[in-house]
N, C-alpha and C positions, 0 to 999 in steps of 0.2 A: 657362785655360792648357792642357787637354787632360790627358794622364798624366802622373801623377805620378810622382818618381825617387827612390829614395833614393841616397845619398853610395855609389857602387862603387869598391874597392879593386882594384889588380892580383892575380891569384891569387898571382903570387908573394910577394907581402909578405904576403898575409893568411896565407900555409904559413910562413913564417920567424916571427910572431908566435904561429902555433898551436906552431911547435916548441917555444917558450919557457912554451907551457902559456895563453897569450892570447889571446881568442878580439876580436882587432881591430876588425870591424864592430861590434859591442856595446859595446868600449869608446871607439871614439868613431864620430861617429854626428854631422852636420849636426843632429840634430833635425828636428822639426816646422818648422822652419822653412825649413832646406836642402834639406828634402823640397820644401815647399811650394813653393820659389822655385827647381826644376828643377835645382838644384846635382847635378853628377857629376864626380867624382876621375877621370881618364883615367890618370895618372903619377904614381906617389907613393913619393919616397926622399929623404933626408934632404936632399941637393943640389938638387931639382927635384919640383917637387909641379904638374902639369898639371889645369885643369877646365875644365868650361862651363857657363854657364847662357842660358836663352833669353832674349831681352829681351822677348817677350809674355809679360803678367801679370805685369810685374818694372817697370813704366812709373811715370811722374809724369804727372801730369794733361795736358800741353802732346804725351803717346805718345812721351816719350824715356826710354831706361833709367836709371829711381829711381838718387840718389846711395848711396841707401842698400841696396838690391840691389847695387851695385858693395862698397858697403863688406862686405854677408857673404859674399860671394864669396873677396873678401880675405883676410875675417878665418879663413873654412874653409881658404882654402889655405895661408895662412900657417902657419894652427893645426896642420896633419897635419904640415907638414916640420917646425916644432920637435915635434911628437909624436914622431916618429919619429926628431928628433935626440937627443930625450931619455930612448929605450929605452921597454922594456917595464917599467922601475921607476920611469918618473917621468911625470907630469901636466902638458902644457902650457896655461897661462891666459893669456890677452892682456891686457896691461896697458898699452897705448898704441896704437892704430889712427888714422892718419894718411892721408887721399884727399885727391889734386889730382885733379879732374877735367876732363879737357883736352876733348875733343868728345862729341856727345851720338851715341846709338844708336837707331835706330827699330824694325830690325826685324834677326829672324836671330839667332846666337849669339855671345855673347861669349866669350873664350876668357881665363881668367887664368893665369899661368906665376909661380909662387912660387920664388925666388930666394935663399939664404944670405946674409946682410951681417954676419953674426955668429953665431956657434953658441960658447958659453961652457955653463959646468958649471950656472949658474944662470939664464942667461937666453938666448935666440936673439931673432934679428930678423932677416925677410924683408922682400924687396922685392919684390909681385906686381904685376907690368904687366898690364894688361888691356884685351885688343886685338880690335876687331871683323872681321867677317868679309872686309873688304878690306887686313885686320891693320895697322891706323890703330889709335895709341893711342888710347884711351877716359878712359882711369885710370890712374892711378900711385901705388901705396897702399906705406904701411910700416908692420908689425906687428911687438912685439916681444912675446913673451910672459914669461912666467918658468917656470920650468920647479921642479915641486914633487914631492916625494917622493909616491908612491901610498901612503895609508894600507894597515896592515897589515887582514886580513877582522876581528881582533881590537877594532881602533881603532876602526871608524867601528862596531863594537859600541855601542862604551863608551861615544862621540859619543854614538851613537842614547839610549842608556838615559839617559846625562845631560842633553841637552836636553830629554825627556821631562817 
């Protein structure tokens, strides 16, 4: 697939997270695998979360982009705008990921645009369309995640020493 990408933030949010004392790319973070599958953040606020990822080395055996490269694409962009709807005090988890997938992709960038359908104190859900480079739907995905309190540095102490 060529270089590798990690998940880039806007400088501006990553400076509004440091103000609050949160150093953002470390707390969240595509992983290993966002990395691996070219995922990058272009746009990221609680209303609108923009990415792309490339469709080489993201393919199903037939050289069309994997349903399931569309699904993490999704579930990254969805994840950042309920992160970011749910502050710098709370945890977004996905607990329902939902793709129709309407046409297939050969080559060139996909582009996902994550969308608000619900932003509540306990849960959000986004709707990320994902559209090829003649901006022809591909995908139409919906994430809802839940949105959890950030254990205190003390908790996940106590976690650690009791599961132990």
């Amino acid at each position: 697939m060529g270089e590798q990408h990690g998940v880039k933030f806007p400088q501006e949010v990553i400076d509004e997270y440091a103000s609050l004392g949160v150093d953002l790319p470390s707390l969240f973070s595509a992983g290993h695998l966002g990395t691996r599958m070219g995922v990058q953040v272009l746009e990221a606020s609680a209303e609108r979360v923009v990415g792309t990822m490339p469709v080489e080395g993201n393919t199903q055996p037939y050289g069309l982009l994997h349903g399931g490269a569309s699904a993490v694409l999704a579930e990254t962009l969805g994840s950042v705008g309920a992160m970011l709807h749910g502050g710098a005090h709370k945890l977004a988890v996905g607990v329902d990921l939902n793709c129709t997938h309407h046409r297939g992709a050969r080559s060139g960038l996909v582009t996902g645009v994550a969308t608000p359908v619900h932003r509540g104190r306990s849960t959000a859900t986004y709707e990320i369309v994902i559209s090829d480079e003649q901006d022809k739907r591909v995908c139409t995905a919906r994430l809802t995640c839940m949105l959890r309190d950030v254990p205190a540095p003390s908790d996940s102490t106590a976690s650690a020493g009791a599961a132990g």
